[in-house]
Phi, psi and omega in degrees: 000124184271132181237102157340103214198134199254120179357287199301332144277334153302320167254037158259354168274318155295354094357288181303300175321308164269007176256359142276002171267155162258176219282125183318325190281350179254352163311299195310291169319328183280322181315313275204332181285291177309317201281344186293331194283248150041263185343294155003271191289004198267328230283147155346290144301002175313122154292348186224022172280334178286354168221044141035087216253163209227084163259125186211160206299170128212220201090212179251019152256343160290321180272324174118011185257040181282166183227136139010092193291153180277008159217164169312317197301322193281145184238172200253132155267092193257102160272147176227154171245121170256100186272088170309122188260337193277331188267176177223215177266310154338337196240316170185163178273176161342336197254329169268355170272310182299339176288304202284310184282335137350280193317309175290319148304334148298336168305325192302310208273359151296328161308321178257344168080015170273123189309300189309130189270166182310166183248096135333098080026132142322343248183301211233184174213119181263122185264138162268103175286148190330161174308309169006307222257318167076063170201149141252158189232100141317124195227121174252110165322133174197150168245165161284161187204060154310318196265331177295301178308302181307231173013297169308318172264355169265356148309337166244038206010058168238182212274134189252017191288017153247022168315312189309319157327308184355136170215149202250133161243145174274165170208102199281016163240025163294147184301318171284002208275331171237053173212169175265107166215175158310326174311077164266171142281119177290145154185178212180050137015278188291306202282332178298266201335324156295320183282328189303318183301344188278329188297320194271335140101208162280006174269359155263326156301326153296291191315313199277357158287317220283326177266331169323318179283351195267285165349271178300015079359313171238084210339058165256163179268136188183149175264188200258329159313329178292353192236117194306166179271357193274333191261025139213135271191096161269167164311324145319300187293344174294308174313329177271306168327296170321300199272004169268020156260345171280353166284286174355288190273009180279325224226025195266005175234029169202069187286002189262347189243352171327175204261138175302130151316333176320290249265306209269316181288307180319310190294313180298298215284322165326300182234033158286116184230067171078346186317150227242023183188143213292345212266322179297291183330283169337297178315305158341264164300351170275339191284320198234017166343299219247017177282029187238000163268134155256163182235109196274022203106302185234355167216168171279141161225126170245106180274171188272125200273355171255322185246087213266057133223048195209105167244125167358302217262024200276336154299306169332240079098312177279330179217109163313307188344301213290324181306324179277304214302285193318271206307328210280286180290348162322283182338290194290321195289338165300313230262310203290312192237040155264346179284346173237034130239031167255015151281161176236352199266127150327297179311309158310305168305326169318285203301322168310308183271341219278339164310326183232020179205022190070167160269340179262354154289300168334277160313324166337298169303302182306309201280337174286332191287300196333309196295313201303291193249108179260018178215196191115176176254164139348069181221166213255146162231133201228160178284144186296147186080341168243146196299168172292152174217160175282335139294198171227086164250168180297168138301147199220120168271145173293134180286312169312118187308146154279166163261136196308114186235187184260099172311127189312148203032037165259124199277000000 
């Protein structure tokens, strides 16, 4: 499919994009959280330093898709996993892991003098940091389960090549969250990550070489390993940003039937195919969003690309709403930014988008793409290999829904 795209919305969109990432320093500040909490738990008096606990980011500060809060009022959510590595399923339950590690966060946050108290969570244990900081850390109890995990899926002969990551998590609202059995909530972090990473392909590798070298250029010593994945920005992780701030703001007066983030990057990175611009990327992925759904007869499945028997959409079926809720912002986000990219006026790509993406983003954008060039002609950037066209059109959606299939190699 040739997608079509006018200089000049391509780089208000590489705008947009950047005027939504945050600041290296709260990357940093998160880093810098966890790892204080880790230390924490190692010290000596640690109750849980002898089953050798592993704690690290995942989420959208890990794949690098984090966005801005649309207000000072809104805090950065840093989510984490803490992984007792010495226990097992065999050793206790759900209730007794979230409980033993309870415990040491709250000694932390005693430690630190944070006023606000933990939060008990479904999941988690939320610690609040001063207003200051406008972020909290969410730390979700987990043992590893690899082995388990491996065995389950090859038993139903799908695919297990991110096992090894595999983790048993707790939930306290599971039938079972207070006896010792196998029945844990399955999750992989680490293996989403990796597979997210495998998507953006070599336009992530390239990339995160360019900065190694800008990194040894100012004489730090560093591997290729070293350079985190937030600290570099592909067209995919832009794409994803963009569109969960028009979700954001389609849904800032209904947050129960919005679209999950899960749902909206799994959807992105599935049909993201390299594309080398933020502006190519979007369209892209907006074109083919939904060939990564299925329909078995009575629900939608979108599986979890490291664990195919864990589906994304599994509310969908208990609240239809949310299913529509989905297509419903498919649509408006097709609609918005295929109409703002057959334009060349900045101001107009604003007044176009600003309903769904603010107005003070929306200008933002405008005002940055203006600085590289305040002069040129009209002009088109096309996919290598499609013809040139005399106009400036868009990508073009079908009014007709597709239907939702299975994508090739998806396990």
């Amino acid at each position: 499919m040739a997608v079509t795209i006018t200089k000049q919305a391509e780089a208000y969109l590489e705008a947009l994009a950047k005027a939504l990432e945050i600041p290296a320093a709260r990357y940093e500040q998160a880093e810098k959280s966890y790892k204080a909490l880790g230390d924490w738990l190692h010290r000596d008096s640690s109750s849980v330093r002898d089953h050798n606990p592993d704690i690290f980011v995942q989420g959208s500060f890990r794949l690098g898709t984090v966005i801005r809060p649309m207000s000072n009022d809104e805090e950065y959510d840093v989510d984490c996993v803490c992984s007792l590595t010495s226990l097992s399923k065999s050793d206790l339950s759900q209730h007794d892991l979230k409980d033993l590690l309870g415990k040491e966060i709250k000694l932390y946050r005693h430690s630190k003098g944070i006023k606000k108290p933990v939060h008990e969570g479904r999941r988690c244990w939320r610690l609040e940091y001063a207003d200051g900081a406008q972020f909290h850390m969410d730390i979700v109890p987990c043992i590893p389960n690899a082995e388990d995990q491996r065995l389950l899926l090859e038993a139903r002969s799908l695919d297990a090549t991110y096992a090894e990551t595999a983790i048993a998590i707790t939930d306290n609202e599971e039938a079972a969250y207070d006896f010792i059995t196998e029945d844990w909530p399955r999750s992989n972090p680490r293996g989403y990550a990796e597979w997210f990473k495998s998507r953006m392909g070599d336009v992530f590798l390239r990339r995160r070489k360019q900065i190694l070298q800008e990194m040894r250029a100012e004489g730090v010593t560093a591997s290729v390993e070293d350079v985190p994945t937030y600290r570099v920005r592909t067209p995919l992780q832009s794409a994803i940003m963009i569109l969960k701030r028009h979700r954001d703001t389609m849904f800032a007066d209904d947050p129960t039937d919005k679209p999950i983030s899960i749902i909206i990057s799994s959807l992105a990175a599935h049909a993201y195919q390299g594309e080398e611009t933020i502006g190519y990327a979007l369209l892209s992925i907006l074109s083919r969003m939904e060939e990564a759904i299925e329909h078995d007869g009575t629900k939608y499945v979108i599986k979890n690309p490291t664990d195919a028997l864990e589906n994304f959409a599994d509310k969908w079926e208990e609240h239809p709403k949310r299913a529509k809720a989905f297509f419903e912002w498919l649509n408006q986000a097709r609609d918005d930014f295929s109409a703002a990219s057959r334009l060349v006026e900045h101001r107009r790509m604003s007044t176009v988008l600003a309903d769904r993406m603010g107005q003070d983003l929306t200008d933002q954008a405008s005002d940055a793409a203006l600085q590289p060039t305040r002069s040129g002609s009209p002009g088109l950037v096309k996919v290598a290999g499609v013809p040139s066209a005399a106009s400036a059109p868009s990508v073009s959606f079908a009014d007709a829904r597709r239907t939702p299939k299975k994508p090739d190699g998806f396990a």
